[in-house]
BAZAMI-440174 format. One line per 8 residues: number of its first residue (from 1); their letters; for each residue x, y, z of C-alpha. Coordinates in nm, 4 decimals. Each point is the difference from the previous one (the first is absolute). Layout:
NUM = a = X,Y,Z; ...
END
This chain:
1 = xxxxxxxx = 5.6883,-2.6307,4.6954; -0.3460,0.0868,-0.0252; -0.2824,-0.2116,0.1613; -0.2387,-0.1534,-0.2885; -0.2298,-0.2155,0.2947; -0.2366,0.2910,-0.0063; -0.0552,0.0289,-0.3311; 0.0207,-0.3442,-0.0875
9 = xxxxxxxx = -0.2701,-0.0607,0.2816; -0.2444,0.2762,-0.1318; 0.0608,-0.1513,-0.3701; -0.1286,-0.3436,0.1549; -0.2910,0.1405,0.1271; -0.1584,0.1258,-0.3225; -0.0146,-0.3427,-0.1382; -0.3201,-0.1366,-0.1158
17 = xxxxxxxx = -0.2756,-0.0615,0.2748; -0.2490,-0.3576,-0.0507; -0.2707,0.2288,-0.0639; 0.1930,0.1864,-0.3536; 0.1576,-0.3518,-0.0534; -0.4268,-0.1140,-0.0137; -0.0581,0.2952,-0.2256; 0.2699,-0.0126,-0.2078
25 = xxxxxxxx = -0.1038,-0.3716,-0.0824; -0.3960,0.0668,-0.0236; 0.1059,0.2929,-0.2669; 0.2399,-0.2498,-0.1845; -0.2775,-0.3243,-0.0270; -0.2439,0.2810,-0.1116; 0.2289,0.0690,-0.2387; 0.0967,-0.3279,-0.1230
33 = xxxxxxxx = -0.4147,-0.0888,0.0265; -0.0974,0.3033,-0.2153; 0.2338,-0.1947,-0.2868; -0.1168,-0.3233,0.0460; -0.3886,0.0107,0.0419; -0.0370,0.3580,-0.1165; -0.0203,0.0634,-0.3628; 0.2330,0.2632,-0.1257
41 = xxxxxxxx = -0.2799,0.2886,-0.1085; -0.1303,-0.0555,0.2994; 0.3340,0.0927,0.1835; 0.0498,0.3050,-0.2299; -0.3427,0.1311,0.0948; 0.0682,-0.0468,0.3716; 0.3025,0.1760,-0.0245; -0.1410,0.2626,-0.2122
49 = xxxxxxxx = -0.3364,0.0782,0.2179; 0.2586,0.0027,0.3482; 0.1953,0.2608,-0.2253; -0.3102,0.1970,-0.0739; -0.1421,-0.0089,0.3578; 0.3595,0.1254,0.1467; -0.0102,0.2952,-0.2457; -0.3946,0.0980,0.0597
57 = xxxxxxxx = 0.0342,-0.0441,0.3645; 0.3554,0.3010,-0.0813; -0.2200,0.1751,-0.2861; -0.3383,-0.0241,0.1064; -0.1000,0.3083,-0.2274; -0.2373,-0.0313,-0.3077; 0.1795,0.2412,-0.1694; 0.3356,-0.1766,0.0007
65 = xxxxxxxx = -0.2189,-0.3557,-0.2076; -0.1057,0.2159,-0.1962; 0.2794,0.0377,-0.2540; 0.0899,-0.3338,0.0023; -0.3036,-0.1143,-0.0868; 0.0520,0.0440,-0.3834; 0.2713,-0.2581,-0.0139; -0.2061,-0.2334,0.2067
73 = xxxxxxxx = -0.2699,0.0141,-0.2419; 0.2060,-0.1015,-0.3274; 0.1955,-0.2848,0.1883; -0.3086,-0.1185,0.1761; -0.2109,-0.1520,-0.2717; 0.0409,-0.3668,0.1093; -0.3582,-0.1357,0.1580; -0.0556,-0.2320,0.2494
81 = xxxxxxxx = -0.2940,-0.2093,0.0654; -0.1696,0.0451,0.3617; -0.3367,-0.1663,-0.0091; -0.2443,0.1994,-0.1711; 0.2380,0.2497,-0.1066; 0.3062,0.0073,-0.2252; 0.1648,0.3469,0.1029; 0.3354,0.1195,-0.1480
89 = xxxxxxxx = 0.2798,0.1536,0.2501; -0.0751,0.3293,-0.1352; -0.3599,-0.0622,0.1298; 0.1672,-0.1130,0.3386; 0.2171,0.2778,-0.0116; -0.3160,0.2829,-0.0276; -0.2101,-0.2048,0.2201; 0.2572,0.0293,0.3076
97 = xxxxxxxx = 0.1004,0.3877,-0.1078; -0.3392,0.0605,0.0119; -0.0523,-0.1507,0.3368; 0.3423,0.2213,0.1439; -0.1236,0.3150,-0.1645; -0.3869,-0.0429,0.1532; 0.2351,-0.0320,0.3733; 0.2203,0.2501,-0.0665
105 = xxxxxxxx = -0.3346,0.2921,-0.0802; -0.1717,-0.1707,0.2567; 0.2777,0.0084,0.3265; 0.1013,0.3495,-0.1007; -0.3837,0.1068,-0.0233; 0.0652,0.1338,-0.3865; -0.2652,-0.0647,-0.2666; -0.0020,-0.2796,-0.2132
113 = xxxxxxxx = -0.0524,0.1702,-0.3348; 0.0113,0.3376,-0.1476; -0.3612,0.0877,-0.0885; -0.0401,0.1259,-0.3565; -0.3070,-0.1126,-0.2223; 0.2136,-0.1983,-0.2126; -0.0120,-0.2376,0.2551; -0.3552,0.0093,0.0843
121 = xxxxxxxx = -0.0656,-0.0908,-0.3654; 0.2599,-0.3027,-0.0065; -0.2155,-0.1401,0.2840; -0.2861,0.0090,-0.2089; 0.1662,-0.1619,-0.2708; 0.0972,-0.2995,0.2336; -0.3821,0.0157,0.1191; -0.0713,-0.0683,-0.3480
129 = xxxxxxxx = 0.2060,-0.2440,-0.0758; -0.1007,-0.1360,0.3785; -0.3691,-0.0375,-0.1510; 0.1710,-0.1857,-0.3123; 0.0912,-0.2715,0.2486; -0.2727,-0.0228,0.1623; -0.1806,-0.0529,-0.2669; 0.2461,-0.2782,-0.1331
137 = xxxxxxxx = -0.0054,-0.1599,0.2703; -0.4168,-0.0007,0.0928; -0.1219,0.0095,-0.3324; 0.2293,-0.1397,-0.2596; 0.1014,-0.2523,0.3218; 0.3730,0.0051,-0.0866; 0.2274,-0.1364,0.2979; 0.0193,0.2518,0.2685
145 = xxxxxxxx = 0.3710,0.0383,0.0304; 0.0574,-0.0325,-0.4208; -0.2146,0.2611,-0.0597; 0.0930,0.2121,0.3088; 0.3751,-0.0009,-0.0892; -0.0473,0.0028,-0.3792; -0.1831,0.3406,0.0712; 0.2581,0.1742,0.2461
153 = xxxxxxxx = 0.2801,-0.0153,-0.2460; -0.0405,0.3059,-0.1235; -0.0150,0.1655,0.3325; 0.2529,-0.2078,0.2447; 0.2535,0.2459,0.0031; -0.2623,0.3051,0.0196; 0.0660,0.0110,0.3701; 0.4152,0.1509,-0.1111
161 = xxxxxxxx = -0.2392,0.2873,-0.2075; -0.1049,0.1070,0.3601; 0.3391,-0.0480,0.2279; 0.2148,0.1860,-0.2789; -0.1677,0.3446,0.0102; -0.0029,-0.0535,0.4043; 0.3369,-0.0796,0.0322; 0.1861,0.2308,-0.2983
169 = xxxxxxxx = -0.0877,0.3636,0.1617; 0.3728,0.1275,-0.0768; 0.1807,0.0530,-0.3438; 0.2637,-0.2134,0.1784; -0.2231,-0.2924,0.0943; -0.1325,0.0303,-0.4103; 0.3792,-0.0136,-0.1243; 0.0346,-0.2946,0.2432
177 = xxxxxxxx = -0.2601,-0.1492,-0.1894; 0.0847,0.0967,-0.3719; 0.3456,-0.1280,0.0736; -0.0633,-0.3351,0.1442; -0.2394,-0.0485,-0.3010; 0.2894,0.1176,-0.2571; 0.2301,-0.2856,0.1909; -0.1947,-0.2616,-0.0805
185 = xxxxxxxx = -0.0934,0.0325,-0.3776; 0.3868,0.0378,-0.0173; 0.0460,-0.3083,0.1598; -0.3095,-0.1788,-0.2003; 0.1431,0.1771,-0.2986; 0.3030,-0.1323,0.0443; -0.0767,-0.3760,0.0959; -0.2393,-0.0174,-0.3487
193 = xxxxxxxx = 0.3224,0.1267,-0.2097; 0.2210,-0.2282,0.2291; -0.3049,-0.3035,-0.1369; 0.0132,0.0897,-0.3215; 0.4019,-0.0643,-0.0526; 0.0063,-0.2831,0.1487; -0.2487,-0.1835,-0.1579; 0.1178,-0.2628,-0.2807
201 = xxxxxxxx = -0.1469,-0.1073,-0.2635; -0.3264,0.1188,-0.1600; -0.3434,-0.0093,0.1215; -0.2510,-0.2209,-0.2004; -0.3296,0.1720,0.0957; 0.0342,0.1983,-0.3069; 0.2123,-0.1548,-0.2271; -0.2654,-0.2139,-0.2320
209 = xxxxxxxx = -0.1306,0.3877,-0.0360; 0.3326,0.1035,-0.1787; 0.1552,0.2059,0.3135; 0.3760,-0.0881,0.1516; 0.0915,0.1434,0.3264; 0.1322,-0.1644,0.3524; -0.3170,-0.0037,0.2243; -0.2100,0.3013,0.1607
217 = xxxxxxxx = 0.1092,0.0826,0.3497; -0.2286,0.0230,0.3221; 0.2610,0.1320,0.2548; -0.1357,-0.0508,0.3393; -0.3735,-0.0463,-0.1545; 0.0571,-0.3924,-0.0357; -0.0869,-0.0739,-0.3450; -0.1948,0.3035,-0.1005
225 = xxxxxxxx = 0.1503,0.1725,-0.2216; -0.3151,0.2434,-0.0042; -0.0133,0.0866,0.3262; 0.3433,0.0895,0.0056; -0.0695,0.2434,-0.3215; -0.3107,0.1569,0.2108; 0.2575,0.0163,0.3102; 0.1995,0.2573,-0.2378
233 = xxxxxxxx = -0.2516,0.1329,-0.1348; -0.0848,0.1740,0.3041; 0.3587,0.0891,0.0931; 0.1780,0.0849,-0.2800; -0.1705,0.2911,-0.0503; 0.1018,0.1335,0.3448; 0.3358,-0.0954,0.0207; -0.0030,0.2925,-0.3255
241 = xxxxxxxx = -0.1426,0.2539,0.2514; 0.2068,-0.0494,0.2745; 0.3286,0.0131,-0.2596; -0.1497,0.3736,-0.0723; -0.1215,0.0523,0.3482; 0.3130,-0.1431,0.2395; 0.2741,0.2468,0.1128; 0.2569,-0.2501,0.1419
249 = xxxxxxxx = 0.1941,-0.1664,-0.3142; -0.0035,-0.3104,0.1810; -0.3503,-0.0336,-0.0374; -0.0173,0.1355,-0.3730; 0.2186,-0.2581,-0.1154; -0.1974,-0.2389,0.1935; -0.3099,0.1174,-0.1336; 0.1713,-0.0257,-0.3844
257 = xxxxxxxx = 0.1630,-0.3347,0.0776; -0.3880,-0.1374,0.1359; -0.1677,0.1420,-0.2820; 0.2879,-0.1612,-0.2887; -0.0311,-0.3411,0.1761; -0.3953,0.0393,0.0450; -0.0193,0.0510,-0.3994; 0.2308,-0.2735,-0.1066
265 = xxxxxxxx = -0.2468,-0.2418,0.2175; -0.2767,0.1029,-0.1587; 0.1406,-0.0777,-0.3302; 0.2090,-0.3526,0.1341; -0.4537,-0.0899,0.1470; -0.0384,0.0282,-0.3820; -0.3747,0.1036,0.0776; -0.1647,0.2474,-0.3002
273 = xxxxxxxx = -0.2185,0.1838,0.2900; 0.2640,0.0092,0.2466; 0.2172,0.1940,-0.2941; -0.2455,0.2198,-0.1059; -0.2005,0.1105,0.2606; 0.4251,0.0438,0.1976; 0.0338,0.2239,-0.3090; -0.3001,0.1704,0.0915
281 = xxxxxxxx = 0.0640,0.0849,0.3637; 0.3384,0.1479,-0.0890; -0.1155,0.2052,-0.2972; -0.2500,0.1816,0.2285; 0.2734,0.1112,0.3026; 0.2230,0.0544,-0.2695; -0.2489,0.2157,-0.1977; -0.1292,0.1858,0.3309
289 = xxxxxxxx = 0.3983,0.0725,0.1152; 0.0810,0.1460,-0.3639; -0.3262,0.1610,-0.0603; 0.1434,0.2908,-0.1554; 0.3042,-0.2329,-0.1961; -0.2543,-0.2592,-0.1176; 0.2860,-0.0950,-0.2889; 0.1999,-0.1539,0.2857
297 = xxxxxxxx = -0.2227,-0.2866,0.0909; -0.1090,-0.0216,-0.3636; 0.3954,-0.0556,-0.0931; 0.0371,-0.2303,0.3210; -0.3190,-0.1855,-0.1801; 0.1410,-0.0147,-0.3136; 0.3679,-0.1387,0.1389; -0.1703,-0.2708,0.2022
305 = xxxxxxxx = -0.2318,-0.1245,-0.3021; 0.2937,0.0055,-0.2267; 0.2001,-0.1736,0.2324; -0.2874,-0.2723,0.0396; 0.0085,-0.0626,-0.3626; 0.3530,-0.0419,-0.0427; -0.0328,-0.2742,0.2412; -0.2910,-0.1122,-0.1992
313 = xxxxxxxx = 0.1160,-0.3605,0.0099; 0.0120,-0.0377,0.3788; -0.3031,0.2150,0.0826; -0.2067,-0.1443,-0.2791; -0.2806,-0.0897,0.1683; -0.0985,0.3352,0.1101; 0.1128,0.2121,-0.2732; -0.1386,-0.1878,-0.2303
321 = xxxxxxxx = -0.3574,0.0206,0.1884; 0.0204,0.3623,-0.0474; 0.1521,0.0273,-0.3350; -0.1990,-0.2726,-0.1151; -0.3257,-0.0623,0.2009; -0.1727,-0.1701,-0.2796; 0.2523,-0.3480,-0.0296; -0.1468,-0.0357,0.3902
329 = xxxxxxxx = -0.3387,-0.0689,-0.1137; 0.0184,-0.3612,0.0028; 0.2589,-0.0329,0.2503; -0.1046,-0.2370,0.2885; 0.1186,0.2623,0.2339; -0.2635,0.2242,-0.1181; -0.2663,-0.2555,-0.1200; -0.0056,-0.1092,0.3442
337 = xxxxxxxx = -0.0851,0.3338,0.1440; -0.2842,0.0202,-0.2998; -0.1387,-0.3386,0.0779; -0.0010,0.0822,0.3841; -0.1551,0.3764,-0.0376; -0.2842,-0.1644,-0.2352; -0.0859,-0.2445,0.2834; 0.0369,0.2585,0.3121
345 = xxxxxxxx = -0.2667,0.2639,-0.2259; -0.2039,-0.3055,-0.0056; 0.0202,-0.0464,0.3655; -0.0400,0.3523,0.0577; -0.3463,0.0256,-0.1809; -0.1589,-0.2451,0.1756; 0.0176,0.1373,0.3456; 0.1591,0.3391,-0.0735
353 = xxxxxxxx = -0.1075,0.1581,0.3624; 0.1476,-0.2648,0.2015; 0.2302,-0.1963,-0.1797; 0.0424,-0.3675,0.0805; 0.0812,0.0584,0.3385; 0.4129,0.0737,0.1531; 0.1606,-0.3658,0.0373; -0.1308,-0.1767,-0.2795
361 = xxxxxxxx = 0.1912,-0.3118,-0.1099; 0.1558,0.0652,-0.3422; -0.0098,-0.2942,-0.3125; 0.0640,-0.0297,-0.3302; -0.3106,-0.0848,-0.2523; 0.1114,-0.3353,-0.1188; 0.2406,-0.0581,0.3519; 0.2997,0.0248,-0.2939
369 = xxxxxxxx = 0.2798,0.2854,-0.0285; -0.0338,-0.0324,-0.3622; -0.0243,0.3270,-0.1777; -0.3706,-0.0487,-0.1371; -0.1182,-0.0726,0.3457; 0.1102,0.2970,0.1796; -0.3118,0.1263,0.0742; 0.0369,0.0434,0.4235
377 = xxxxxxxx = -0.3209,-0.0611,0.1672; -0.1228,-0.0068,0.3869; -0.1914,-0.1458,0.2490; -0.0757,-0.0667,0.3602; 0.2777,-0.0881,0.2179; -0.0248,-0.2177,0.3342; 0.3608,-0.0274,0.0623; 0.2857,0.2357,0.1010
385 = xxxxxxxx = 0.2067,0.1638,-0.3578; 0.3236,0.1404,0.1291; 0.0846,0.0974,-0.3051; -0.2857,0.2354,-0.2533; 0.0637,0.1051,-0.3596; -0.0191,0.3287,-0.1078; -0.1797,-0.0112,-0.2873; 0.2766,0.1929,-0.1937
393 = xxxxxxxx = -0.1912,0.2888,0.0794; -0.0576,0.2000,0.3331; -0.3422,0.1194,-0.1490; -0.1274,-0.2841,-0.1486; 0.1030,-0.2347,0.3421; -0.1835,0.2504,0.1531; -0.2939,0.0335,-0.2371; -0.0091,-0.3752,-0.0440
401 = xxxxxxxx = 0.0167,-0.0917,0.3995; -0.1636,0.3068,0.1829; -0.2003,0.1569,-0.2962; -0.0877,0.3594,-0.0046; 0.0082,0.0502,0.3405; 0.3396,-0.0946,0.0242; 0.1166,0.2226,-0.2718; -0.1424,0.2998,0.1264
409 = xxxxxxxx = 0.2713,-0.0772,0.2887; 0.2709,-0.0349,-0.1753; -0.1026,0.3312,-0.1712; -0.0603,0.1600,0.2566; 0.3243,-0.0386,0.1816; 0.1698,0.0922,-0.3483; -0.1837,0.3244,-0.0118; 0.0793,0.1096,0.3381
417 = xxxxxxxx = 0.3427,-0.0857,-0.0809; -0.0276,0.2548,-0.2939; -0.1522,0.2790,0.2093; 0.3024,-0.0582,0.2579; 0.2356,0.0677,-0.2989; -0.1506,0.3104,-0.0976; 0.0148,0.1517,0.3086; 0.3467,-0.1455,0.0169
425 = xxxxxxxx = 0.1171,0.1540,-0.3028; -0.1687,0.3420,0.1509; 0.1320,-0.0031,0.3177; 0.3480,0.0356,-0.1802; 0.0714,-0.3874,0.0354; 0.1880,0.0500,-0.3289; 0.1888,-0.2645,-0.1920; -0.0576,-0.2105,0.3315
433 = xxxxxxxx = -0.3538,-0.0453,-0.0206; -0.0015,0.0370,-0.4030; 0.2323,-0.3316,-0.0160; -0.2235,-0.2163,0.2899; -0.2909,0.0916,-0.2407; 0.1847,-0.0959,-0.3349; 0.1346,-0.2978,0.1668; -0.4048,-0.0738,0.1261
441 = xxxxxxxx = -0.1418,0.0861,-0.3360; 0.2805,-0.2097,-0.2046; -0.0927,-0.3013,0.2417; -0.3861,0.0367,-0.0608; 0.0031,-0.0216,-0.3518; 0.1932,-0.2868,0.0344; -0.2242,-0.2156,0.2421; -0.3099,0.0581,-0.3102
449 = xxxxxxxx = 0.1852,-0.2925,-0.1325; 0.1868,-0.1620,0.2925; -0.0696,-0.0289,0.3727; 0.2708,0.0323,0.2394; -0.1736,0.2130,0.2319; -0.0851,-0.2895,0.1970; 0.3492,-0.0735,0.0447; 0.1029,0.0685,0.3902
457 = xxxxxxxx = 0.2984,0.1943,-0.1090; -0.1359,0.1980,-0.3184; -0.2706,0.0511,0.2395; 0.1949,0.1665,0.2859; 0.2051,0.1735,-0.2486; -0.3158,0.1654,-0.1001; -0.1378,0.1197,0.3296; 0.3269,0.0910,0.0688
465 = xxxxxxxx = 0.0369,0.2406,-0.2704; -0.3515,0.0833,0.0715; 0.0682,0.1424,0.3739; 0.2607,0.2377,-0.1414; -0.2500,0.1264,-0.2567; -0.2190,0.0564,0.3363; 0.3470,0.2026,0.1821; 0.0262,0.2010,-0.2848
473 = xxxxxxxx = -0.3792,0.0622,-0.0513; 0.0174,0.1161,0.3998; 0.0355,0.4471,-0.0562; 0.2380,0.1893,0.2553; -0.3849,0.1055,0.1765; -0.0674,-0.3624,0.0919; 0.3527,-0.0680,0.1024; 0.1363,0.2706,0.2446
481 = xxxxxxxx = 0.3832,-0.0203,0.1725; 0.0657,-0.1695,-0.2969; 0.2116,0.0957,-0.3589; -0.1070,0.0022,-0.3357; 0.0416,-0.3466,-0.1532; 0.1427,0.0966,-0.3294; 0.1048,0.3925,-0.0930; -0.1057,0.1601,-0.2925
489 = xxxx = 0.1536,-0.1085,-0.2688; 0.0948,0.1587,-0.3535; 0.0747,-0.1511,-0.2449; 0.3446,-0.0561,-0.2065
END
């Protein structure tokens, strides 16, 4: 019979010591503490950042952030409040990217940008707009930190404008990119569709103005339904190119699937500029791919208006803005923006070249939301605003608050955006860089008479897409050991 001492013995001797007994018992009262004095969020985001930590200290690399960066931008729009400051987790997010990409360039002795003069003239844009708040702050003797983060919204995520060109050298690293960006309007696509049927009942913002329909969705842009529409705006357009321009079917049906969803959100935000200036963005790629078929994207055109009207009923309230502009007149919806412009032009012509200063507190003439008293006005503020208006304008906010000066930044950046695009476009970027620029031209014409740019994730979206306009503006010369981002293409 065989002898089971041994073994029995050896078994006996793996039991658990004091010391893993202590430990064992310190883990579990942490445990049981974390639940009992530690507020649930709190736990998540513990969890969450020893997560993160674990897979940075495995994936140390810029370049593997990178691409997930997208997502994190459209599911990181909640802000928190930290003294002065009320940054979003997208913010969070750049601000500790940023810090891992300036280490990375630094410990492996690379440079931290790739020099082109597009750059050099986005730093003198910021300059400007650097002067704007100084001048706020000195002069028009706004609140330091009011005016100094009313000002920077327009250039917070500038920094991802810089790391993107570094970072995407390789058609691979670009696809990377494209992709991850193509994943999440797919899932933001889907979760605004997913809103829209689920929501009961009707929405009575509009109703006493004669339009039925359920309520206008936000998706992961809280309740702004506009910021969602400027969101797609930008990426709708190149989930189009990258149908045309993937090889894997995979990714063409992902690109189709984003780009269905990303339309049917723009309609379910209900928002007229959202719709057109969406229309817009996708007209142009479409126009560019079929350049020498224009009928096709004049018969795509045609199918999608006619479909629009024969839901009429549903998507009355922006059909019947462009079938019928003149029953808007005295809508609220639009006499609000008239009352508001007429006060801003007001504003703006009595201290055109400097504006009231960045950080102003906002009031109503009157102190009423009634319709007569509309009329937004300014003055000096002394306290910390965590949360600015936007003037339902990017021009006039910036016109209003930072005066000339400030729009000359703003203009500037735009037209060395423009100058990237044509040397995009020559440098045989093809339906690539045409889309980025119909998506960036679609979402300009929009913010003339709304003002999400300031939002932290329209905002990143926009640098974003304006680093790859940079990549494909870079020519074969000024990037050696590397291939062509996008082939020659011909079209259909």
């Amino acid at each position: 019979m065989k002898d089971l001492s041994k073994e029995l013995k050896s078994i006996s001797e793996c039991k658990l010591t004091k010391r893993g007994i202590i430990i064992l018992l310190l883990l579990t009262a942490g445990y049981l503490a974390s639940f009992l004095y530690i507020s649930h969020k709190m736990v998540l985001l513990f969890l969450a950042g020893t997560a993160l930590i674990t897979i940075f200290l495995v994936k140390p690399k810029p370049s593997f952030w990178l691409p997930a960066f997208p997502l994190i931008v459209i599911m990181g729009v909640r802000s928190f409040q930290i003294g002065e400051f009320n940054p979003a987790i997208a913010t969070i997010a750049m601000t500790a990217f940023t810090f891992i990409y300036v280490a990375d360039r630094i410990l492996w002795n690379k440079p931290l940008f790739v020099p082109s003069p597009y750059l050099a003239f986005f730093i003198i844009a910021i300059l400007i707009q650097v002067c704007s708040v100084f001048i706020s702050i000195h002069i028009h003797e706004q609140y330091t930190w009011n005016a100094i983060r009313d000002a920077s919204s327009i250039y917070l995520f500038f920094p991802l404008a810089v790391m993107i060109p570094s970072i995407c050298t390789t058609e691979s690293k670009i696809d990377q990119l494209l992709r991850a960006m193509m994943v999440s309007l797919l899932i933001a696509g889907a979760l605004g569709v997913f809103q829209y049927l689920t929501i009961t009942g009707f929405s009575r913002i509009d109703m006493s103005l004669g339009y039925v329909y359920r309520g206008r969705i936000a998706g992961f842009f809280m309740d702004n339904p506009n910021a969602f529409a400027s969101y797609l705006e930008l990426s709708v357009p190149l989930s189009i190119a990258l149908f045309f321009r993937e090889k894997d079917v995979r990714w063409k049906i992902t690109a189709i699937a984003a780009g269905i969803l990303g339309m049917l959100s723009v309609l379910y935000t209900f928002s007229r500029g959202g719709l057109i200036c969406t229309f817009i963005g996708c007209g142009i790629t479409l126009l560019y791919y079929f350049r020498s078929k224009v009928w096709v994207p004049l018969l795509l055109g045609v199918l999608a208006i006619s479909i629009l009207i024969s839901y009429q009923d549903t998507f009355e309230r922006q059909m019947s803005f462009i079938m019928n502009p003149k029953e808007h007149l005295n809508q609220p919806t639009i006499l609000h923006r008239y009352i508001s412009y007429r006060g801003f032009f007001n504003q703006i012509s009595e201290s055109p070249i400097t504006g009231v200063g960045w950080g102003a507190r906002e009031f109503y003439w009157g102190r009423t939301l009634l319709y007569s008293f509309w009329e937004v006005r300014h003055c000096v503020s002394t306290q910390t605003i965590y949360e600015f208006g936007g003037l339902n304008s990017v021009f006039l906010n910036l016109l209003v608050k930072g005066g000339i000066i400030a729009l000359v930044s703003i203009l500037l950046t735009l037209g060395v955006i423009l100058v990237a695009v044509f040397k995009a476009i020559r440098n045989k970027g093809g339906i690539l860089a045409v889309a980025l620029a119909a998506g960036m031209f679609s979402f300009v014409v929009h913010q003339l008479i709304d003002n999400t740019l300031r939002s932290p994730a329209i905002n990143a979206q926009f640098w974003i897409i304006t680093g790859l306009i940079l990549v494909l503006g870079v020519s074969d010369s000024e990037k050696p050991d590397t291939k062509k981002i996008e082939g020659s293409e011909e079209s259909p």
